[in-house]
N, C-alpha and C positions, 0 to 999 in steps of 0.2 A: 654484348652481354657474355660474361664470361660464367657459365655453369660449372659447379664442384660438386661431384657427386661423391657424396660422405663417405659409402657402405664399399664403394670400388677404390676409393683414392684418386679418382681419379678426375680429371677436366677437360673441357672443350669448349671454342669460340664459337657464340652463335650470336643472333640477332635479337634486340629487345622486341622486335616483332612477332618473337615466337612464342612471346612469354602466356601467352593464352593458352599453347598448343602440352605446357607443363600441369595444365590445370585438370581435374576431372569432376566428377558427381560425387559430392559428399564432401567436398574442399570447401573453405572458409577463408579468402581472403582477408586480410585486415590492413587498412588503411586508416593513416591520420588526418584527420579533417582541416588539424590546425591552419591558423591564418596569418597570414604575416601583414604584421601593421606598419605603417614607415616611423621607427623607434629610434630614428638616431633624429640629435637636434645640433644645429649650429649655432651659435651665437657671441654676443659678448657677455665679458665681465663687466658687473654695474660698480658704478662709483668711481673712485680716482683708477683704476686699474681695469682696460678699456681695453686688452690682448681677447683674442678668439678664444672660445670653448669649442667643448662640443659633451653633447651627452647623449647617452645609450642608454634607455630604458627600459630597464627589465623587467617588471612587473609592479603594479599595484603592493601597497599595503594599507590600503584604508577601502570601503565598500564605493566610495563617492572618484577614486581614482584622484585623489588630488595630491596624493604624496608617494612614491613611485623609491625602488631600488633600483640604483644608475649604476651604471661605470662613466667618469667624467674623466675629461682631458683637458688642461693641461692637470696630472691627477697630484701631483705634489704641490701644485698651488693655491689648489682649490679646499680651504678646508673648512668647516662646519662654520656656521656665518656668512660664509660667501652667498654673494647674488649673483645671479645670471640672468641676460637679457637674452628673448628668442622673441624675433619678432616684435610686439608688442606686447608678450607676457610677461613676467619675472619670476624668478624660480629660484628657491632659497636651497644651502644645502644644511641637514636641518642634524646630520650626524654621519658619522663614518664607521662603516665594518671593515670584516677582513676582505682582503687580495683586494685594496683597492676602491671596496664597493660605498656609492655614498646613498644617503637618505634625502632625495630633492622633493622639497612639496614645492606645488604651483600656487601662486595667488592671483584672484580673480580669473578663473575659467572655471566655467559651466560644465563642458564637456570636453575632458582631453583630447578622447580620440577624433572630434571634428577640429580640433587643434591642428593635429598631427597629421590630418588628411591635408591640412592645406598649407602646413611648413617642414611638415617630418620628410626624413628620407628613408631610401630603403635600407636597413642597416647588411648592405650585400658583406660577406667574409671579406677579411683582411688582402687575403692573396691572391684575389682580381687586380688590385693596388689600381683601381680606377673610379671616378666618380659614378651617384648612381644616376640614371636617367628617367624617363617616365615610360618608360617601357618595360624598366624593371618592378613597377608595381604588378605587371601582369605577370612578365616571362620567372620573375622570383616566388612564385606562386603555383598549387598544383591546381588542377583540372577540379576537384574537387572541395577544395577549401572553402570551409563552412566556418571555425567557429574564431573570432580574432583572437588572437593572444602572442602569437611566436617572435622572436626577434631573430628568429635563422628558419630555413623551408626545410620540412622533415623531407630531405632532398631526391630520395629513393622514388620519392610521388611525382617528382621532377616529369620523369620518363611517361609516365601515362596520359594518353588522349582518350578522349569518349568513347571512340572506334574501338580502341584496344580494351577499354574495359566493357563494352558491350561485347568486345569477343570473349573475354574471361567468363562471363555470364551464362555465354553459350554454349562454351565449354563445360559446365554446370555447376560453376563454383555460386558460394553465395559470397557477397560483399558484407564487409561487416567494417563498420567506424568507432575510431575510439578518438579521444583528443588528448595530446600532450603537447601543453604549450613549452616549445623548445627555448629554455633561459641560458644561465651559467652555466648548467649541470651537463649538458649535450656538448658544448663549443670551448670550454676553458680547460686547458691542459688538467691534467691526471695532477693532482695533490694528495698526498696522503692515503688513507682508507675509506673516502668516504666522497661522494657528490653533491652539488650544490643539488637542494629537492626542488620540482618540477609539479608544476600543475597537472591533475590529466583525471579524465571522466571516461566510461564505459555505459553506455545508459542501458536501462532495464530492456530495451531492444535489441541491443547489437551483443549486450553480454551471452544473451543464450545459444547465438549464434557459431559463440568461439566455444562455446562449454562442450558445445554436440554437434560441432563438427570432427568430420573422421578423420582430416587433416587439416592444420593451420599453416597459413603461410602467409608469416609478416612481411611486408614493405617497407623496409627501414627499418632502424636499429629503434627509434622511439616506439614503433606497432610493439615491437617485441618486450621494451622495459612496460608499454601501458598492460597488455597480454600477461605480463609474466608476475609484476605489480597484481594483477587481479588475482592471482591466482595462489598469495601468500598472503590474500585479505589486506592490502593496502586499497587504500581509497581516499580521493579529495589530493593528496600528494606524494612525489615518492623519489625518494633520495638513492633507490636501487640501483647498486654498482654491479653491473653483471661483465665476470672474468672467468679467466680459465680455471677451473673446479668447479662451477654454477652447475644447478642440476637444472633442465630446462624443465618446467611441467604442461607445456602444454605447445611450445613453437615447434612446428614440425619441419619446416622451410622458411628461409628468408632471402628476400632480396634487399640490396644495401649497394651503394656505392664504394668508393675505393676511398679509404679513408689517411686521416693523418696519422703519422707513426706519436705513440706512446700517446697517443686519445684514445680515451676511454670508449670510441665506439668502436678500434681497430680489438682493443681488448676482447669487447663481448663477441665481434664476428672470430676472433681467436677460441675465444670459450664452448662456441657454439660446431665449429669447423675442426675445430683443434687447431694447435699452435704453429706448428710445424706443418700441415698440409695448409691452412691459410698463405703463412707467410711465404713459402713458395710458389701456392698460385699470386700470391702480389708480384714477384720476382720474375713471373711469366707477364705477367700484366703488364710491368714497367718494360722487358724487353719488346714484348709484342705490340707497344706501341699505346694501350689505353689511358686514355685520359681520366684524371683523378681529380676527386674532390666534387664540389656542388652541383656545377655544370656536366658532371663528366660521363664518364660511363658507368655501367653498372655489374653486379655480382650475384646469380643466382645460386644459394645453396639448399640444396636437396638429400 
């Protein structure tokens, strides 16, 4: 875990097992609950044209889940009218948006996600470049993951086991859960001015938590957009691009992994850290050896 302390400039390597020993009485931790459901599907094309697919499903748009926003592959052949076979389902694509994205409803199923449980995969990031296994339905998953929805692990939650978070506790932090289910917005390169929006809840429990406590300290860069979301009165969804000029109103500390260059989550840890003392602690990082991205290590800033 590599620590940057804001007020000095300055950094030092320590251990994720210390991260307890950063906490004290009147801290507010905030952790995402999200869940990650296996959202990628394999299949064929139906009819004369009998090549592989594959589909990544992003989220719902109907109450019953029967018709979903995908990214599909092969993605220039696949176009509005096409069928798809998964298993024994068929799945129509029913329209097409921008960068890509299509509109696939299913026919005949009951319940997607018992679908999904027993054909879906895990939709692990691209630059593993390996298949997923069944072991990544756990290990791609935090400790604490309550509500389904994600198609990527708010990764920073990675790190935590029950030990260490009953050591934070002890410490005297309180724990507080928000959920953003992680879609396009979190994982798809930086376009423009603006993010794909994103599901994410605060409940009348956990919100009071982050109001009055005396420090906050996000886990991941989605803690921080649901946190900061709350606190410019969004609610139900939120498109919040947070970069360098953002005025933070209420993260006091965050932890985050080592992210991809010119993604939108290097940006906000830039906004938050400054631009210039970030990217040089990444430039100690990449010499000293830390590992980056999902799996990787991690980044305490204070």
């Amino acid at each position: 875990m590599l620590v940057l302390y804001r007020a000095e400039g300055r950094w030092e390597d320590r251990m994720f097992r210390e991260f307890p020993g950063f906490l004290k009485t009147g801290d507010c931790l905030v952790l995402n609950d999200s869940k990650v459901f296996p959202a990628r599907l394999l299949g064929r094309r139906a009819g004369a044209h009998s090549g592989r697919v594959e589909a990544l499903l992003i989220e719902p748009v109907d109450p019953e889940a029967t018709t979903w926003t995908a990214l599909v592959h092969p993605g220039q052949k696949l176009r509005v009218g096409e069928r798809m076979r998964f298993g024994d389902v068929e799945a129509e694509i029913v329209a097409r948006g921008a960068f890509g994205e299509r509109t696939v409803r299913f026919h005949g199923v009951n319940d997607i996600y018992v679908l999904l449980e027993r054909i879906g995969h895990v939709p692990l990031p691209p630059y593993l470049r390996r298949p997923d296994n069944p072991e990544d339905r756990e290990r791609y998953q935090t400790v604490y993951a309550r509500q389904l929805g994600s198609v990527a692990a708010p990764t920073a939650g990675l790190h935590f086991t029950p030990a260490i978070l009953d050591a934070c506790r002890a410490a005297g932090a309180e724990i507080a859960y928000v959920t953003l289910h992680v879609g396009l917005g979190t994982f798809q390169p930086v376009r423009g001015e603006t993010l794909h929006s994103e599901r994410f809840q605060i409940s009348d429990e956990n919100a009071p938590r982050i109001r009055t406590a005396q420090r906050v300290i996000c886990a991941g860069t989605t803690s921080v957009r649901s946190v900061e979301s709350l606190y410019l009165g969004r609610t139900g969804d939120t498109d919040l691009f947070i970069r360098p000029g953002f005025e933070f109103r209420r993260t006091n500390a965050m932890l985050t992994n080592f992210h991809l260059p010119q993604s939108s989550l290097l940006m906000l840890v830039c906004a938050f850290a400054g631009r210039d003392f970030a990217l040089s602690a990444y430039r100690h990082a990449v010499e000293s050896g830390y590992r980056f991205y999902s799996y990787g290590d991690c980044m305490l800033v204070v």
